[in-house]
N, C-alpha and C positions, 0 to 999 in steps of 0.2 A: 574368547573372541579376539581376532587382528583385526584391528584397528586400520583405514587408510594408511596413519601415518606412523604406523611399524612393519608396512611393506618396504620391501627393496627398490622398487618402483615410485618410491613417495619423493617427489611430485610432481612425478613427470606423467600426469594426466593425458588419458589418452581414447580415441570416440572415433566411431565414424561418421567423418562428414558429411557425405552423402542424405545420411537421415535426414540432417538441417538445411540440403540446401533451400530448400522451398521455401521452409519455414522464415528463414535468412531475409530471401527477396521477401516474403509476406511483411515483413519486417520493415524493410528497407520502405517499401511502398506505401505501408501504414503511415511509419513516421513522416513521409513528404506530407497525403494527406494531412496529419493533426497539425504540423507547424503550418503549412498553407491556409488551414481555416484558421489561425489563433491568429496570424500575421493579418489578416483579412476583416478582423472585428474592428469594431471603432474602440479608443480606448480605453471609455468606461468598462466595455464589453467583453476586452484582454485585460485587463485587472481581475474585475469579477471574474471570471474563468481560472486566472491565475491563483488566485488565492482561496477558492472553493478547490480546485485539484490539492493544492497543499495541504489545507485542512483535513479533508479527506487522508490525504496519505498521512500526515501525524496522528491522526487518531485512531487508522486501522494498523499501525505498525504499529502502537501500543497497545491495542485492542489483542493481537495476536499472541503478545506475551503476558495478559490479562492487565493490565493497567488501564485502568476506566480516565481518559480527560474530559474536562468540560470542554466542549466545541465552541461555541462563542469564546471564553478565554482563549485558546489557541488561534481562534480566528483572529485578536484582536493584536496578539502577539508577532502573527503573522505581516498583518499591515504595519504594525509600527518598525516591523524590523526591513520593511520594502519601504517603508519614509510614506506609508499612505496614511491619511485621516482615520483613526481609529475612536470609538466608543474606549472612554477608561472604565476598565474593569478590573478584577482585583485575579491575579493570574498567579498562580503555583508556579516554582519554578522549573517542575516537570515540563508543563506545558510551553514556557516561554524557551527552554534548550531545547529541544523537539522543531520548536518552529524557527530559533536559528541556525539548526543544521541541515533545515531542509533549503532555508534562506541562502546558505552557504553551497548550496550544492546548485541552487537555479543561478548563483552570479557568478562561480566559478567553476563552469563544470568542464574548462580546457586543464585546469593546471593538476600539477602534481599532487598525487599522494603520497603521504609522507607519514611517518611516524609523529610528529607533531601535528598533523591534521585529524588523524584516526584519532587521536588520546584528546584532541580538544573536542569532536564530535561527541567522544565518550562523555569526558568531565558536563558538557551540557544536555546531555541522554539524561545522566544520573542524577542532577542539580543536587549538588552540594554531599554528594553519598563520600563515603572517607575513601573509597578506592577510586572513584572518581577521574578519568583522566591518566591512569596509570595501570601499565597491566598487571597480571596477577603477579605474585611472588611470593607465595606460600608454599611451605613442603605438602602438603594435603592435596591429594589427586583431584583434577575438575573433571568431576561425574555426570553427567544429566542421569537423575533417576526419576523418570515420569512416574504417575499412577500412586496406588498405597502407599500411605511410608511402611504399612505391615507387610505388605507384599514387594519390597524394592525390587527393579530389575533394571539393569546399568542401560540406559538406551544407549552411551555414546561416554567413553572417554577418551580427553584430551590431553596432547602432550605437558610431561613435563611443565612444571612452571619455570625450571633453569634453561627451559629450553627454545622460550617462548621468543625474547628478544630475535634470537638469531633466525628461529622460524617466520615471524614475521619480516626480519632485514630479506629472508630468498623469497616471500610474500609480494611486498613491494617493491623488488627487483622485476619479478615476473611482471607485475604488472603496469611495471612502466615498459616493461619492454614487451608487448602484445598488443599496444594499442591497434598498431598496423600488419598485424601479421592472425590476426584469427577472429572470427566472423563475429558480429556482435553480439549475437543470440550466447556462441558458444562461450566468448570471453565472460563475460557477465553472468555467465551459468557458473561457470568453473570459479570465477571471483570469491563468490556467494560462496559456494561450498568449501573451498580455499583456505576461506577465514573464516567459517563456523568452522572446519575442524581444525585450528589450531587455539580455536575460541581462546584470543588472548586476554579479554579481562574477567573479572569476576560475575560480572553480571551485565549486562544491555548488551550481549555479543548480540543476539537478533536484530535489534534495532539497525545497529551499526553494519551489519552484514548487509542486512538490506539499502541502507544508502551507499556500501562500497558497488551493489549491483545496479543500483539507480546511476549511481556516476558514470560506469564502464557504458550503461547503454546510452547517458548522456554525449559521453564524446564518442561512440561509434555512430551516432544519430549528429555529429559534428556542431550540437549547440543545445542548451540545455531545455529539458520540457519534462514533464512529469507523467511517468507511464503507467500510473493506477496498478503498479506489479503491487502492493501490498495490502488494496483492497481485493484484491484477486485472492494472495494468497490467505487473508482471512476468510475470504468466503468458500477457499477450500483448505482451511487449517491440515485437517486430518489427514489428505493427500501430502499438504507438502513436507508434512513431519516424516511420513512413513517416507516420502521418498529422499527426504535427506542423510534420513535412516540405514536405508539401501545402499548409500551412497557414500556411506562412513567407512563401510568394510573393503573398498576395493578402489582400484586407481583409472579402473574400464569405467566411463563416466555417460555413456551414449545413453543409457535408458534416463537418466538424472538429466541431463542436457535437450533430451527430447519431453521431459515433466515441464522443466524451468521454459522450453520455449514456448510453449501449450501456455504457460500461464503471462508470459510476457507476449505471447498476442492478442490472447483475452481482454488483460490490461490496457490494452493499446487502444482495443474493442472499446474499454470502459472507458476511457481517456477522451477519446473521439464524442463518446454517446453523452460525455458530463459537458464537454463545450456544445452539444446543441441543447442538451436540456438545462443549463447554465442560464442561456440564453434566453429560452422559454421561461424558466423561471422570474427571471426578473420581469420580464412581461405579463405575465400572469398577476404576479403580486402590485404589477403597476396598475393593472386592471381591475382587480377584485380587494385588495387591499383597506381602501379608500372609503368600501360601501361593506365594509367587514365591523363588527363591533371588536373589542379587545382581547376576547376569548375567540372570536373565530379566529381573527390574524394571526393569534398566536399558535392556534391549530393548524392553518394553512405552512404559516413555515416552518412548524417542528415539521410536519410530511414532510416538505420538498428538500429537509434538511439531512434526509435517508438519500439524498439521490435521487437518480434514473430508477433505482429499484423500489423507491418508496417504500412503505411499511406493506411488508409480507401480510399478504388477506385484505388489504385496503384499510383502510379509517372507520374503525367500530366507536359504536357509543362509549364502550368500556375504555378505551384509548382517549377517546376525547374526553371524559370524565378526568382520567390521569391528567393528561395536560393540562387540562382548564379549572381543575377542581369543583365545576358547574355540578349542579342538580340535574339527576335526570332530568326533570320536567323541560328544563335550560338547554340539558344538550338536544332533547329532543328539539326544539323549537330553532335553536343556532344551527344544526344540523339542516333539519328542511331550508331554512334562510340559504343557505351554501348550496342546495338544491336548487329552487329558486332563483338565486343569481347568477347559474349557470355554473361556479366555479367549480362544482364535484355531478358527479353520477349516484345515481342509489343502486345499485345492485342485491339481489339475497331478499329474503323476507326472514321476519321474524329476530333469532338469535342470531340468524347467519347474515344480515342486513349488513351491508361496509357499505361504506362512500371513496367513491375514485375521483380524485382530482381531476380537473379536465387541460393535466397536462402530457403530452404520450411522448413518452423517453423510448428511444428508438431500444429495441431490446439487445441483451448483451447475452448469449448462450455458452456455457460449457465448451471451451477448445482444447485440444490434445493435437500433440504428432503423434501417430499410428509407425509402427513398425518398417514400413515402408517409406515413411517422410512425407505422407500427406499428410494435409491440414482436416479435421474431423473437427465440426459443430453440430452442436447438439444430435451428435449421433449421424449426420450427413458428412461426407467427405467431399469438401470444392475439387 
């Protein structure tokens, strides 16, 4: 196998434009949209928004590389590092560098990247890991070998580790010098790919990949906000691997750049649909909350703590049992109580019974560019 970056062509990335321009303006128009409504909240209303989008993105960019966080620690991590009122809780230091690199990317998302930026992003990815903040520099080749260890098969090797410094020095050359010369979708497509395949440290390259691509689309969006690209690409893990896949072996990047912008308008999608159901949210539990016992509350916001998408199938007895540790007899009775109060639906009989929240998160469908550079949702093309 040839590797992107044992072509002759490496790295002079190259796409046709045309496919993206749509996707581009789709872009362009989104992002006014979500700053215009997050500008427009009152500002208990842009806090809460702000720090639920973060949340979210820390714990689906380590969801992606299987690293389970607590959400509430992350969340609490998140507010103390924006100087908000935080609940003390007892926080890993996974969690709290996670939520200062996302911190460091909403208050500085005009200035440079740097080599000292990237390894400090890293050192608090890794909290406290021995390579931590420094990139590789071992003679032993960096492989990804997904799947069996009985059955290996190399998904992707990475250059050199003598070779890394100087691949990263025309890394961050490129991308200080692209800000105003290629579209946002395509910069931040390329970014991402860029630096997974030079995968300079030992481990959290995903993570950090994905905040060099959050950055790039921060300053092409000319001020920082947060574009749910990483709950996107968890929620299509197995797309975005295979297409990065793709995307290892050649330096033609048009089909890779038309994946990446399909899931950064998705994202945009989801970004958009969490600041109204943000919003909704906190209204609801302002509402129903109050006249909840201790076990319902806590059921109402582990749900709305899923998002706009809430838990897949709705809110079963077997689900409320997990949360609550309640008795059937219990959850049967709290269950109908939530009925009653209006704040859920009963839907199903029998085993199939679930309860729906009674709050409607605006839906967020499957988006691709097609061949052509149109935009396709859930199988519909605008």
């Amino acid at each position: 196998m040839t590797w992107n970056w044992q072509r002759p062509d490496w790295p002079s990335f190259s796409f046709d434009a045309s496919r993206l321009v749509q996707a581009e303006r789709a872009f362009l128009r989104g992002a006014g949209v979500f700053i215009g409504s997050v500008e427009h909240l009152e500002f208990g209303e842009r806090e809460r928004v702000l720090v639920e989008s973060m949340v979210r993105e820390a714990v689906t960019t380590s969801a992606i590389e299987g690293e389970a966080l607590n959400r509430e620690s992350v969340q609490s991590s998140l507010m103390r590092a924006l100087g908000l009122d935080a609940p003390t809780l007892r926080v890993r230091p996974q969690e709290r560098g996670i939520a200062e690199v996302l911190v460091d990317l909403y208050r500085r998302p005009t200035e440079s990247l740097t080599h000292e930026r990237l390894c400090d992003w890293h050192r608090r990815i890794m909290a406290g890991a021995m390579a931590g903040g420094s990139y590789r520099a071992g003679p032993e080749p960096m492989r990804i070998v997904p799947g069996r260890a009985e059955r290996p098969h190399v998904h992707f090797e990475a250059p050199p580790s003598a070779r890394v410094r100087a691949e990263m020095g025309r890394f961050l050359d490129w991308f200080a010098g692209t800000e105003h010369q290629t579209g946002i979708l395509a910069r931040a497509g390329i970014a991402h790919l860029y630096f997974e395949s030079i995968h300079p440290f030992e481990d959290g390259n995903g993570r950090v990949g994905r905040a060099v691509a959050e950055l790039a689309l921060a300053q092409g969006a000319g001020r920082a906000f947060v574009s749910a690209l990483s709950p996107t690409m968890l929620r299509h893990r197995r797309e975005y691997y295979e297409a990065l896949a793709r995307a290892s072996t050649t330096n033609r990047v048009t089909d890779w750049l038309a994946w990446f912008a399909g899931a950064a308008l998705e994202g945009q999608s989801r970004a958009l649909a969490l600041v109204e159901f943000t919003i909704d949210k906190a209204r609801f539990l302002a509402r129903f909350a109050p006249r909840c016992n201790p076990r319902q509350a806590a059921a109402l916001r582990r749900v709305l703590d899923e998002g706009p998408d809430g838990f897949e199938g709705g809110l079963s007895a077997r689900k409320y049992i997990a949360i609550t540790g309640a008795s059937t007899a219990t959850t049967t009775r709290d269950l109908s109580g939530l009925v009653e109060m209006g704040a859920a639906n009963r839907v199903g009989e029998k085993r199939a019974t679930r309860y729906v929240l009674n709050v409607a998160p605006r839906p967020v469908g499957h988006v691709r560019v097609d061949e052509s550079g149109g935009i396709v949702q859930d199988g519909r093309k605008d």
